[in-house]
C-alpha positions as CSV (number, residue, x, y, z in Angstrom):
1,X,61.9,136.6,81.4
2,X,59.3,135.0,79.1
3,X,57.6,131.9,79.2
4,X,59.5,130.0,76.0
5,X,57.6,126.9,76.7
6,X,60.9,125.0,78.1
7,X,61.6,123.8,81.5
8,X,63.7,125.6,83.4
9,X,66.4,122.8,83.6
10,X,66.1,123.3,79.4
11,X,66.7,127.1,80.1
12,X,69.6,126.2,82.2
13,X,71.0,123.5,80.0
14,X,71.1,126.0,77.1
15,X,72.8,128.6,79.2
16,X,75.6,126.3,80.3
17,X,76.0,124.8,76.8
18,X,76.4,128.1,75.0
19,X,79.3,129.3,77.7
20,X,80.8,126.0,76.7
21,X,81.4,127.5,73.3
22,X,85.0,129.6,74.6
23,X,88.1,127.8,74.6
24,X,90.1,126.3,77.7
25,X,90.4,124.8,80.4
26,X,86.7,125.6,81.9
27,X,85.3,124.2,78.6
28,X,87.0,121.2,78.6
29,X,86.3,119.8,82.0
30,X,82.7,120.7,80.8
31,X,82.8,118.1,77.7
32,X,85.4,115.9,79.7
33,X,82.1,115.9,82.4
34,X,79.9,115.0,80.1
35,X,81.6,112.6,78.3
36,X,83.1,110.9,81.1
37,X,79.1,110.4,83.0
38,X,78.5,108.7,79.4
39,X,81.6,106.6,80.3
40,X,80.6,105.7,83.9
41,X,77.4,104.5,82.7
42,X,78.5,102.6,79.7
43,X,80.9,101.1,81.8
44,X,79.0,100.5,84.8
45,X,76.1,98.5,83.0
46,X,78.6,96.7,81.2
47,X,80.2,95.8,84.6
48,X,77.3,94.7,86.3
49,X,75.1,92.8,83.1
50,X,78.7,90.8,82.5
51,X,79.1,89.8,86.6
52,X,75.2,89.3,86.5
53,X,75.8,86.5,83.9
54,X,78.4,84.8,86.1
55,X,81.7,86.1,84.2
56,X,84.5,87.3,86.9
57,X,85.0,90.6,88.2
58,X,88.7,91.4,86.7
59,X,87.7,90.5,83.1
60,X,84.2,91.8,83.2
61,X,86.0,95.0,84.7
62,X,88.5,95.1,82.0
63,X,85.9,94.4,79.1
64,X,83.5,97.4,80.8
65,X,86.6,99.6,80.4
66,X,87.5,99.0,76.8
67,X,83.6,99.9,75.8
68,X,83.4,102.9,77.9
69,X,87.3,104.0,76.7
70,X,86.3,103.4,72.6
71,X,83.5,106.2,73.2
72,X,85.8,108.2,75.6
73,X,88.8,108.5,73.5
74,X,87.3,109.0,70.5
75,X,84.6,111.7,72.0
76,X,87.2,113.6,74.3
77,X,89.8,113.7,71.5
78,X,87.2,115.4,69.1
79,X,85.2,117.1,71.0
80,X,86.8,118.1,74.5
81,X,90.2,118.8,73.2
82,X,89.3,119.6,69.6
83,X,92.0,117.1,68.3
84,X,92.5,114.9,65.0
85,X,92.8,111.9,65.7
86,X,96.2,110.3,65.2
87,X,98.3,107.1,65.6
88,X,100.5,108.5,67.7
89,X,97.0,110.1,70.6
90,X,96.3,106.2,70.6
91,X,99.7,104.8,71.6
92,X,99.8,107.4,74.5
93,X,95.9,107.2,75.3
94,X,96.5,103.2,75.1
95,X,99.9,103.6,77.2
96,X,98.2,105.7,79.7
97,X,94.5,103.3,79.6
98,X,96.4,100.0,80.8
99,X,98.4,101.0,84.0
100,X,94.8,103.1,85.2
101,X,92.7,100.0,84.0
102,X,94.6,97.7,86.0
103,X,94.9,100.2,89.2
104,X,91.2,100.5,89.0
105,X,90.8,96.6,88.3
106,X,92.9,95.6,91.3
107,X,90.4,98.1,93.5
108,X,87.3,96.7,92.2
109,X,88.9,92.8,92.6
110,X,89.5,94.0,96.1
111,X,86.1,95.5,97.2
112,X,84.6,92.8,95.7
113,X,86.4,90.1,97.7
114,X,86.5,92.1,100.9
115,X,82.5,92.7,100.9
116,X,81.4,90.2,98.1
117,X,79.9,91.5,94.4
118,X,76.7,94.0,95.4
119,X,79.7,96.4,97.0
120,X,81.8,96.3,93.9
121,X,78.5,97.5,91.8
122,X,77.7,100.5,94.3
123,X,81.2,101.4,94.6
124,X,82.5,100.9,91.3
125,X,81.0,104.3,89.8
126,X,83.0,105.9,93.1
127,X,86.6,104.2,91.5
128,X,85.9,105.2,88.0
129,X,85.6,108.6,88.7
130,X,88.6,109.1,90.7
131,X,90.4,107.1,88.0
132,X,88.7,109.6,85.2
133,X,90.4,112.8,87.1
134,X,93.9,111.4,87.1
135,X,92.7,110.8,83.5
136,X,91.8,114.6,82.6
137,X,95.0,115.4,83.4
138,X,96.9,113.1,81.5
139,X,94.8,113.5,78.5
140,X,95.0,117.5,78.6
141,X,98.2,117.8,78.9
142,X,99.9,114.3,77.1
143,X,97.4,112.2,75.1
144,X,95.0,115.2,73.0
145,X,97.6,118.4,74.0
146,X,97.8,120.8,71.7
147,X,100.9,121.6,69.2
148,X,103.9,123.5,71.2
149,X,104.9,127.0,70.0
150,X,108.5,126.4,68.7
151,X,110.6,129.7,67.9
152,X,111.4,129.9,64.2
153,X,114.4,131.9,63.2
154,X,114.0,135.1,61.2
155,X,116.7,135.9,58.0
156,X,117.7,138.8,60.4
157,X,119.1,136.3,63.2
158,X,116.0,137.0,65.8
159,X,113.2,134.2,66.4
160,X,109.7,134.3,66.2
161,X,107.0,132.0,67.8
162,X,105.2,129.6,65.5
163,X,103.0,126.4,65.4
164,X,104.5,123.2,65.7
């Protein structure tokens, strides 16, 4: 292969990004990767300047979240599941964001008073990202999912499969 003048991790990056291009599932955890890193670390540095400056772990936890879930739902639902954004992906996104945000609050509260703040910042990143896979699968297949074939009837009495 010739030298192009870019690294190899470039060479590699480029590879992945274009196989990204097909549709499904495999492209989607890609961007829902991606994005949900982004997340972690918007989140994360949000979690740990706000506990830094004295404020408590449950509502800097919760504040960190609602940052980090601004970019996620508005970066997964336009670019990992290819949606438009409606009223209707925010009441389920927001119905679905509380009861995780307050599982994954309640975890952090807890490492935090079992082994004091220091554990809550190293182990926080850990939390988040087993909240984020409960989260792919909600969002795939409730908040962003796609319009449902519905069978339309035909003038002849048969049916026929068309977009919702």
């Amino acid at each position: 292969m010739p030298n192009d003048g870019r690294s190899p991790l470039m060479r590699s990056l480029r590879t992945l990004l274009s196989r990204l291009k097909s549709h499904g599932i495999g492209r989607q955890l890609a961007f829902y990767f991606l994005v949900g890193i982004t997340q972690l670390v918007v989140d994360w540095l949000c979690f740990v300047m706000l506990t830094a400056w004295g404020m408590p772990v449950a509502p800097a936890n919760v504040i960190a979240r609602v940052f980090a879930a601004v970019l996620g739902f508005t970066a997964n639902g336009t670019v990992t599941f290819k949606s438009r954004l409606r009223p209707a992906h925010l009441a389920r996104f927001v119905a679905t964001w509380i009861p995780l945000t307050l599982a994954n609050t309640m975890v952090i509260w807890a490492l935090q008073a079992f082994g004091g703040l220091h554990l809550a910042w190293i182990i926080k990143p850990l939390v988040d990202a087993l909240t984020a896979v409960a989260g792919f699968l909600v969002a795939r297949h409730w908040i962003f999912r796609a319009h449902h074939k519905q069978p339309e009837h035909t003038p002849d009495g048969g049916s026929r499969a068309t977009k919702a």
